[in-house]
C-alpha positions as CSV (number, residue, x, y, z in Angstrom):
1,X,5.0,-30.2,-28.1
2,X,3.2,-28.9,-25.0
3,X,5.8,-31.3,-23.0
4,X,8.5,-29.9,-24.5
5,X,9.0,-26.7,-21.9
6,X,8.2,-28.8,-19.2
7,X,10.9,-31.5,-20.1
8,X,13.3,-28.6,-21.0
9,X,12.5,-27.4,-17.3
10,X,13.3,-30.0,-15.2
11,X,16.1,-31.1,-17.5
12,X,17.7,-27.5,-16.8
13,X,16.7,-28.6,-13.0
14,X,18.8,-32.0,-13.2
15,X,21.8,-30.6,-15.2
16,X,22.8,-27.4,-12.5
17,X,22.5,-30.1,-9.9
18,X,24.8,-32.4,-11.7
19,X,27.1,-29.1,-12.2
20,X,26.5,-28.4,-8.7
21,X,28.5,-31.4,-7.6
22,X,30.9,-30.4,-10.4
23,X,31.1,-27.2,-9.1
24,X,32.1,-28.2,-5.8
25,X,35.0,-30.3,-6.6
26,X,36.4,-27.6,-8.5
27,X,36.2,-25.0,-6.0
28,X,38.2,-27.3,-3.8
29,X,41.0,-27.9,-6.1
30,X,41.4,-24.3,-6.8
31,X,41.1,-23.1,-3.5
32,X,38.3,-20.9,-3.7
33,X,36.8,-21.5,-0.4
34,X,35.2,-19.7,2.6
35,X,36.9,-20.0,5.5
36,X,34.4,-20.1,8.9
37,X,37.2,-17.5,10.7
38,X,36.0,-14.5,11.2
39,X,33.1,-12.5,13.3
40,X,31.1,-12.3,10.3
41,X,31.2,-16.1,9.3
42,X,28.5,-17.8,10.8
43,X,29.2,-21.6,8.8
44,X,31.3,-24.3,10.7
45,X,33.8,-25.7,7.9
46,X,35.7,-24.8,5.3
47,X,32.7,-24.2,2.3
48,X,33.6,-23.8,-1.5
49,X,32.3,-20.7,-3.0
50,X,31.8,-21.5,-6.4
51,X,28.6,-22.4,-7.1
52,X,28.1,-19.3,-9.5
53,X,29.6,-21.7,-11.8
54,X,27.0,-24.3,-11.8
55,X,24.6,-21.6,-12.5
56,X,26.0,-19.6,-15.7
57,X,27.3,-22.8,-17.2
58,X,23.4,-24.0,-16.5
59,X,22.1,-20.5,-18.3
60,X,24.6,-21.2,-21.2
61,X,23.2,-25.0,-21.8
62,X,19.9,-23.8,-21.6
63,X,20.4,-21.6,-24.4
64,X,21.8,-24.0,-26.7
65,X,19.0,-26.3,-25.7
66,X,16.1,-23.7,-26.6
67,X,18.0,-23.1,-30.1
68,X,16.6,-26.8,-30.7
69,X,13.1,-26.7,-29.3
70,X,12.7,-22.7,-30.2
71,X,11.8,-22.0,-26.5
72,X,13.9,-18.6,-26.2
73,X,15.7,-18.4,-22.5
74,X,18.3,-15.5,-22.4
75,X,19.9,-14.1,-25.2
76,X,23.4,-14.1,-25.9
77,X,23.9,-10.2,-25.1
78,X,21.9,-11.4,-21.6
79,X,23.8,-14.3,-21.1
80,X,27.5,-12.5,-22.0
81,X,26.3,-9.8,-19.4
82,X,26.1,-12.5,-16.7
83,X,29.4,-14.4,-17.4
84,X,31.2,-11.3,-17.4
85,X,29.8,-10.6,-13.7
86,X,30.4,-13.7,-12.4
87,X,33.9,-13.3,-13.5
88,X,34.1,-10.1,-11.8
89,X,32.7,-11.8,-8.7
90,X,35.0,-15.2,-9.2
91,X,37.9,-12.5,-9.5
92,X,36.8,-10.8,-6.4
93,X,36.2,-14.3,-4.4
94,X,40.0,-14.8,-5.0
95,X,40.7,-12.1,-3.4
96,X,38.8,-9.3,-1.9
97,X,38.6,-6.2,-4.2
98,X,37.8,-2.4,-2.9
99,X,34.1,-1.5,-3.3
100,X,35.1,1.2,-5.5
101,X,37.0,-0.9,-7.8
102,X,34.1,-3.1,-8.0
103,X,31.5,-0.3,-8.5
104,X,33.7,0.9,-11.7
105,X,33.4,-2.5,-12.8
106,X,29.8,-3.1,-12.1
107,X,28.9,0.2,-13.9
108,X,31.6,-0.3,-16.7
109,X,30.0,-4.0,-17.4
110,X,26.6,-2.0,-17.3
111,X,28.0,0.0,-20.1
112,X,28.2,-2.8,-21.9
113,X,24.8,-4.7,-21.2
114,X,23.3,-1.2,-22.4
115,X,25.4,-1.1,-25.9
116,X,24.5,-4.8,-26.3
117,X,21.0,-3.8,-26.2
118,X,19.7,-4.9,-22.3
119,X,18.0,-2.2,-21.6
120,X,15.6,-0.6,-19.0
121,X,12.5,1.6,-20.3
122,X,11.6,4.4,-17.9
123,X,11.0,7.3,-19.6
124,X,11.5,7.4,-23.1
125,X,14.4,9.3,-23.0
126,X,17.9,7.6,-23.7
127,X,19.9,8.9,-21.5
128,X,17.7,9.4,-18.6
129,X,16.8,5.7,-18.9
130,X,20.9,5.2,-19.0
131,X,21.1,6.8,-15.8
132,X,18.2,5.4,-14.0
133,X,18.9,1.9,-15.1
134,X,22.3,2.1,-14.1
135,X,21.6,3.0,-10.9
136,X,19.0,-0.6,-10.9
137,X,21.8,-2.5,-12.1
138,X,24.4,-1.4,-9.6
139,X,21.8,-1.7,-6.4
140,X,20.2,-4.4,-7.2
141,X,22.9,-6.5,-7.9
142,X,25.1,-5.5,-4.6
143,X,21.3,-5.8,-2.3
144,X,21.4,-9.7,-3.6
145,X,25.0,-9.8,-2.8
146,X,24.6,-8.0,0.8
147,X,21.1,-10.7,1.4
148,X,23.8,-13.9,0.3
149,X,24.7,-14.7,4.3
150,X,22.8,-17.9,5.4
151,X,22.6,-21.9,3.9
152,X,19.6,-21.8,1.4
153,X,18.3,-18.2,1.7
154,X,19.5,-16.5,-1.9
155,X,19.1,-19.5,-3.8
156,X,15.6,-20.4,-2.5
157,X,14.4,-16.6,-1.9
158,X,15.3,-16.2,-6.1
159,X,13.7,-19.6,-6.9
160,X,10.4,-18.4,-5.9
161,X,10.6,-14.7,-7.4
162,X,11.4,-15.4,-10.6
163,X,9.4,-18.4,-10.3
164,X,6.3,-16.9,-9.4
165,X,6.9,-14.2,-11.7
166,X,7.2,-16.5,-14.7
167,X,3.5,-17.7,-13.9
168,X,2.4,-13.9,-13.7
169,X,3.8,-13.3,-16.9
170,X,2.0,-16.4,-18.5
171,X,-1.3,-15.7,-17.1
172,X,-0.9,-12.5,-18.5
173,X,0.2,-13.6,-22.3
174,X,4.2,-12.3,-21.6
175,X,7.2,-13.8,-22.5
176,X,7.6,-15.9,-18.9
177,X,10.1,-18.8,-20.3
178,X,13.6,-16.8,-19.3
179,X,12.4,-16.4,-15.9
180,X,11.1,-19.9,-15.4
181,X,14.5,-21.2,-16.8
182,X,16.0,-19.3,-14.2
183,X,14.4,-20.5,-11.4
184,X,14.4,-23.7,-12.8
185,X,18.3,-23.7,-12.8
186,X,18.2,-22.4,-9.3
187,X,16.2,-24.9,-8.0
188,X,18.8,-27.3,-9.3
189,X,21.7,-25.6,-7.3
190,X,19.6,-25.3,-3.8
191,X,20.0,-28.8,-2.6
192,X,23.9,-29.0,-2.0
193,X,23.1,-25.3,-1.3
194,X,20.6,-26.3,1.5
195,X,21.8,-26.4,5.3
196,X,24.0,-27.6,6.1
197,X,25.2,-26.3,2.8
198,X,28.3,-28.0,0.6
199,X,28.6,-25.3,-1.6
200,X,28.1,-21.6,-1.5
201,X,27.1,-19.4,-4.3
202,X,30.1,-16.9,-3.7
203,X,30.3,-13.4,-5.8
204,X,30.4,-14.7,-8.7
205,X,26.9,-16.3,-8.2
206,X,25.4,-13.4,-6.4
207,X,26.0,-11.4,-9.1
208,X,24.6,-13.3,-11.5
209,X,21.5,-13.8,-9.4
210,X,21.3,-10.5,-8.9
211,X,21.5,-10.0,-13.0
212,X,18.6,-12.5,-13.2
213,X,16.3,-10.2,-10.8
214,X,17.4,-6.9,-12.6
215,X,16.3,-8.7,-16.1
216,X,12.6,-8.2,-14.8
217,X,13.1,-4.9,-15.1
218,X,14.1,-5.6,-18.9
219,X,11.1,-7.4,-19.6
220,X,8.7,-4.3,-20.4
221,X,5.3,-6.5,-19.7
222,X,3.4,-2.5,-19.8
223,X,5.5,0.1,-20.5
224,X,4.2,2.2,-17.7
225,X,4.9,-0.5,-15.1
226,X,7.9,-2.2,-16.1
227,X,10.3,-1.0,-13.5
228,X,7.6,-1.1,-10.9
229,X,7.0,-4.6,-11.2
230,X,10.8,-5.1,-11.0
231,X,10.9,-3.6,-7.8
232,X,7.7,-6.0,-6.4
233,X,9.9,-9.0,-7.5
234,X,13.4,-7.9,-5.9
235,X,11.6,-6.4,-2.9
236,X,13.1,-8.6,-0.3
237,X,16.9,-8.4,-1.1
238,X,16.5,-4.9,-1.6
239,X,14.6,-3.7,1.4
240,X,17.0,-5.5,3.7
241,X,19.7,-3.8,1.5
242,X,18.1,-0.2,2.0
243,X,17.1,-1.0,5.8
244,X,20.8,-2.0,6.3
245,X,22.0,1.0,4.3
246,X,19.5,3.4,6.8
247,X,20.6,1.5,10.0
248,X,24.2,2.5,9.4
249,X,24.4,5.9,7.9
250,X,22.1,6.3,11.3
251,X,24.7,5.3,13.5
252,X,27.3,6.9,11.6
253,X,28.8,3.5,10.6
254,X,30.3,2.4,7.0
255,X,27.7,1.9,4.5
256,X,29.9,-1.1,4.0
257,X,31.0,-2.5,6.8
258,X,29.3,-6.2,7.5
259,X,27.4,-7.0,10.3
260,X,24.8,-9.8,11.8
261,X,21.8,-7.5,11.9
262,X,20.4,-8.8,8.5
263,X,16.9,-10.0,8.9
264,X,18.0,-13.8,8.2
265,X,20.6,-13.3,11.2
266,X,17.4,-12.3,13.2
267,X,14.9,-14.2,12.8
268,X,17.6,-16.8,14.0
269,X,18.6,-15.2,16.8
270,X,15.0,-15.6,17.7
271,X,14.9,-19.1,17.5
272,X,14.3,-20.5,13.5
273,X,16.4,-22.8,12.2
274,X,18.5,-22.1,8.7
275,X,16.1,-24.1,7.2
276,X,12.6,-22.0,8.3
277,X,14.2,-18.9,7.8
278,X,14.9,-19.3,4.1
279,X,11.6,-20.8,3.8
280,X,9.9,-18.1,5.8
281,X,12.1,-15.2,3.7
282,X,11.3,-16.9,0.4
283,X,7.3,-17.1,1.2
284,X,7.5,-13.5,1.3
285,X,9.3,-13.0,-1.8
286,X,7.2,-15.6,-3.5
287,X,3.8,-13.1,-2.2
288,X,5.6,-9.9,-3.3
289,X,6.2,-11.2,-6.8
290,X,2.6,-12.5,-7.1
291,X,1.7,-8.8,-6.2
292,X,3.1,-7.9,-9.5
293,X,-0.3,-8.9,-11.0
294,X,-1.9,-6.3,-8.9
295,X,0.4,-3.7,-9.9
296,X,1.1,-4.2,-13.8
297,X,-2.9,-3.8,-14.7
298,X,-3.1,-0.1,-12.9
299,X,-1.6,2.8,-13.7
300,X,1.7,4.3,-13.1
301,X,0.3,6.6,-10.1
302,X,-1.1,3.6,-8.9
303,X,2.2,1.6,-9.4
304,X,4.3,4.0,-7.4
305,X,2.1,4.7,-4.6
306,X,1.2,0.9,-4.0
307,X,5.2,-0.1,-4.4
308,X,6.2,2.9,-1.9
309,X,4.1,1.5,0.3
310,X,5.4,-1.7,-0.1
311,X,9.0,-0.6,0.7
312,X,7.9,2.0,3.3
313,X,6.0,-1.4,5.3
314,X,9.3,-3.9,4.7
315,X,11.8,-1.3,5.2
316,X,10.2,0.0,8.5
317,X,9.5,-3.4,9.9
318,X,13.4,-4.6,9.1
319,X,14.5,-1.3,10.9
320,X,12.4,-1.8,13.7
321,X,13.5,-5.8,13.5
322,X,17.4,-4.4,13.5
323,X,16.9,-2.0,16.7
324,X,15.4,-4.7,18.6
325,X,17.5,-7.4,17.9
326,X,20.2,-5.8,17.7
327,X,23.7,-7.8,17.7
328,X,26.4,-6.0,15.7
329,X,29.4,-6.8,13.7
330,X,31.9,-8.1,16.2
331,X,30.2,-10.5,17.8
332,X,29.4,-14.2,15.9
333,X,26.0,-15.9,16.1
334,X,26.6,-19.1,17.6
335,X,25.2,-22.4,15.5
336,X,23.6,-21.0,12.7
337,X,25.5,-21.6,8.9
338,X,26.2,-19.4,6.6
């Protein structure tokens, strides 16, 4: 019986590959594809984007898998949540939405993750934990959206999170099967994902990868940490998010408005391939999720000031990264994929 996670694993591994491939073909014949026109496109052909599909139709199987071996991934409630964001996100990969429609839907399908019972703990009180896990859902969903702009780099970066997380949490006696599940299923998806990529994750992926980091904050491991050891696990999306977010309302630019300043597009700018910069970018996020160790044993004084200081050190270098290297939105980065 020991085997039988492991097995469960790497079959969940095998079978979003397989659906990868599957994946692929279908974004093809539907035509939901990413052009490489454009100055934000950095990719040099014509990529499908629907590789969310592989991954929620991965999720799905797992669950029906663990109902026979009794090793519980995500619930139903967990697992509705997600398909009803990647439809939002397939919906939106059809055809561009406004960013206000799609924050009315984020925080209306939040609505209903919170009635279903996927829920935050913060403070104890219902609807200040409403408020302040809305506010998670909605940022850290559009931050892994915003950080989805090279071959490799979301895929790989959330591989080794959730990954590392799940071996915190099972060191530590905590439910750690969901998370492993996910990266497992991620892990699956990265090679056709992998420069030069054949498929993209597209909206509909992001989001759902986004959903998978935000269930961390879900997990309640201490009650007094939860939401701080969250924030270690998302770090790297989100501080290129909030460093993006700062470098434009600075310039007195659209919040929303794309550009090639992310730290990916740096770092190759300054010379790594596609390949060392998702490897590079998901080091980092594979240390800050180990760092959840050091945070969920302390208290929540010590939790806050050692995860502000945390963002205060990635934020600050990312700025300082984005005012040095500084390209801009109009231009295109020559040779580097999406």
């Amino acid at each position: 019986m020991k085997w039988v996670p492991v097995l469960q694993l790497v079959g969940a591994t095998v079978i979003a590959w397989a659906l990868s491939v599957l994946s692929e073909r279908l974004g093809r014949a539907l035509k939901l594809v990413d052009s490489p026109e454009g100055p934000l496109k950095i990719h040099a052909h014509v990529t499908p984007r629907f590789g969310g599909f592989a991954v929620i139709v991965s999720l799905w199987l797992l669950y029906l898998a663990g109902s026979v071996t009794g090793l519980a991934t995500l619930t139903v409630a967990q697992l509705a949540v997600a398909s009803l964001l990647f439809a939002l996100g397939v919906w939106d990969d059809f055809r561009p939405r406004s960013a206000a429609l799609r924050l009315v839907l984020q925080v209306m399908i939040f609505a209903i993750a919170w009635n279903l019972g996927v829920r935050v703990p913060v403070t104890g009180v219902t609807w200040l934990d409403a408020g302040a896990a809305c506010v998670l859902f909605v940022v850290v969903i559009n931050a892994v959206n915003f950080y989805d702009g090279m071959d490799g780099l979301l895929a790989l970066t959330a591989t080794c999170a959730l990954g590392v997380w799940a071996a915190v949490a099972a060191e530590a006696g905590w439910a750690w099967f969901p998370a492993a599940a996910a990266a497992a299923v991620l892990l699956g998806f990265l090679p056709r994902n992998w420069h030069p990529a054949r498929i993209f994750l597209g909206d509909g992926g992001s989001f759902v990868v986004g959903f998978l980091f935000y269930l961390v904050f879900t997990a309640r491991p201490d009650a007094g940490s939860t939401v701080w050891v969250g924030l270690w696990v998302c770090a790297v999306p989100v501080c290129d998010a909030v460093a993006a977010t700062i470098d434009r309302l600075s310039r007195g630019r659209n919040v929303l408005e794309g550009d090639r300043d992310h730290v990916y597009d740096i770092l190759a700018r300054l010379g790594l391939s596609a390949s060392r910069v998702a490897l590079l970018l998901g080091l980092v996020a594979a240390v800050t999720a180990r760092g959840t160790q050091l945070v969920a044993g302390t208290s929540v004084v010590q939790c806050a000031t050692l995860t502000v200081l945390l963002y205060t050190t990635l934020i600050l270098a990312i700025l300082a990264l984005r005012r040095r290297f500084r390209l801009g939105s109009d231009r295109r980065t020559p040779g580097q994929p999406a």
